[in-house]
C-alpha positions in Angstrom: 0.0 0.0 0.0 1.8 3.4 -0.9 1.2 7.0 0.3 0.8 9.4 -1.9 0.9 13.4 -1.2 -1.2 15.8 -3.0 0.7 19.5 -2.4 -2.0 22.1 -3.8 -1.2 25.9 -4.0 -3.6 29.3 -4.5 -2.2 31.0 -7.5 -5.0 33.3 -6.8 -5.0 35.2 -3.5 -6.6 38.3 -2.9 -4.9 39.6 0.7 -4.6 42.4 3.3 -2.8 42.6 6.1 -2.0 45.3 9.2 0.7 44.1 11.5 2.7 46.3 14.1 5.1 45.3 15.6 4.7 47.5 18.6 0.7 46.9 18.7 0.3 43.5 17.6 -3.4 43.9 19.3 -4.4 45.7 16.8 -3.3 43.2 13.7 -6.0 41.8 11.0 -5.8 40.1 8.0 -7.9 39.4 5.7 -7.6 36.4 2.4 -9.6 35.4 -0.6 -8.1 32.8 -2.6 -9.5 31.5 -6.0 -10.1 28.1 -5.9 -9.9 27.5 -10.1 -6.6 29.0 -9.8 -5.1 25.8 -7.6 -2.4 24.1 -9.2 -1.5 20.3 -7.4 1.6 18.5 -7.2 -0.4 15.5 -9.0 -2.1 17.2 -11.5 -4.2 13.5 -12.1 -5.9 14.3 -8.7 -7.1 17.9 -9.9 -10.8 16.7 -11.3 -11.5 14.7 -8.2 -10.0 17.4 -5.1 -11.9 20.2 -7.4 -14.9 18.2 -7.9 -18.2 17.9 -5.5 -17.0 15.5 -3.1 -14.0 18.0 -1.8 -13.8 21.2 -2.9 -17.0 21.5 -5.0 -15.8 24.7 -7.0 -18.5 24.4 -9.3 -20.7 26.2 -5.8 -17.7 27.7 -3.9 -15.5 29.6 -6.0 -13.7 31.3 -2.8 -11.7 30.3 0.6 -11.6 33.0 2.9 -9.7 33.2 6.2 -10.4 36.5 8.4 -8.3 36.5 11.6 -10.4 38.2 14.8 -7.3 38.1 17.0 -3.1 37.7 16.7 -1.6 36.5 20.0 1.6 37.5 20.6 3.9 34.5 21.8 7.4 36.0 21.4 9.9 35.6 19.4 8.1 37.0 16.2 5.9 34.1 17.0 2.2 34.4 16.8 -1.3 33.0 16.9 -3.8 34.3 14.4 -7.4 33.3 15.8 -10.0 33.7 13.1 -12.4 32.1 11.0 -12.0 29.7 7.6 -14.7 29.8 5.4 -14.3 26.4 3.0 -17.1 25.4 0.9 -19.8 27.9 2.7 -19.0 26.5 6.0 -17.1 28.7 8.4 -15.2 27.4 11.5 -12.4 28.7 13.7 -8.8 28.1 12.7 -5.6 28.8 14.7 -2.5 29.8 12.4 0.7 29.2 14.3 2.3 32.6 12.6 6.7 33.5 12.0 6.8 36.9 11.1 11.1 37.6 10.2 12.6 40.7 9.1 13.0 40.2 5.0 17.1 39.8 4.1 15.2 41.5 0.8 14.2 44.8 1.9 14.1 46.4 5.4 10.5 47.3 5.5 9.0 43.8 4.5 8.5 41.0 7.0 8.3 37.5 5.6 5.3 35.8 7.0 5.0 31.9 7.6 1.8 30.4 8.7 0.2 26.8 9.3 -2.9 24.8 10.7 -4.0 21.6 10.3 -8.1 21.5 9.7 -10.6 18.7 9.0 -11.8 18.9 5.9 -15.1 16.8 6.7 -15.5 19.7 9.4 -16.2 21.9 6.2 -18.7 19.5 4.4 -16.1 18.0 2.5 -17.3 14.1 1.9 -15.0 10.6 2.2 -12.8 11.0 -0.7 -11.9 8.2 -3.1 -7.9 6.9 -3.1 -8.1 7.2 0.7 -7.2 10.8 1.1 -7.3 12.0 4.8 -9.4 13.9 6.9 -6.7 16.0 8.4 -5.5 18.4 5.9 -2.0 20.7 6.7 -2.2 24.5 5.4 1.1 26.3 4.5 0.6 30.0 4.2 3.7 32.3 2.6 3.8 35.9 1.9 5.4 39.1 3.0 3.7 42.5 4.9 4.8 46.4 5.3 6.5 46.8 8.5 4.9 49.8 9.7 
């Protein structure tokens, strides 16, 4: 029996972010990815994640995450508290945030983020091929220090 994994990225993301450093409190962000623009790993598994059983995006065109609180945990170390809308179903999701100084450019922080969800908490049914319930999110990106 093998394992296979299916890596799946948003070429489509529609985002704002406010982040002080010096009032993290006050932080929000805001996402919209496209769900046609995903592009997988194993392009053979595209029809099925993109069909109705998973992601449906003939009904849900969007995934949207809209954080309601950052806690500050040192270290440039974060959680971002908000809510994941997947398939119409929203549900809180905890972000375990890295924001860096850029080695790019001085007033850019890189931004790492990751969760893991359940995807049947979102509606999403039993796939075919055995794929999981638990499903890891990887989020990437850069923000204006202010």
């Amino acid at each position: 029996m093998g394992l296979t994994v299916v890596k799946a990225k948003f070429n489509q993301v529609q985002s704002t972010m406010q982040f002080d450093v010096k009032a993290p409190q006050n932080a929000s962000t805001h996402l919209v990815m496209d769900v046609e623009s995903l592009s997988f790993s194993k392009p053979l598994f595209k029809h099925m994640i993109l069909g109705e059983d998973l992601f449906y995006v003939e009904k849900y065109k969007t995934v949207i995450f809209k954080s309601i609180q950052f806690k500050d945990l040192g270290n440039g170390k974060y959680n971002v508290l908000g809510h994941l809308t997947l398939r119409g179903v929203t549900k809180p999701v905890i972000f375990e945030t890295t924001f860096k100084p850029s080695m790019s450019n001085a007033n850019l922080l890189d931004v790492q983020a990751s969760a893991v969800i359940n995807r049947r908490d979102f509606g999403m049914k039993k796939g075919i091929a055995g794929v999981g319930d638990k499903v890891n999110l990887h989020l990437s990106g850069q923000c204006e220090m202010n």
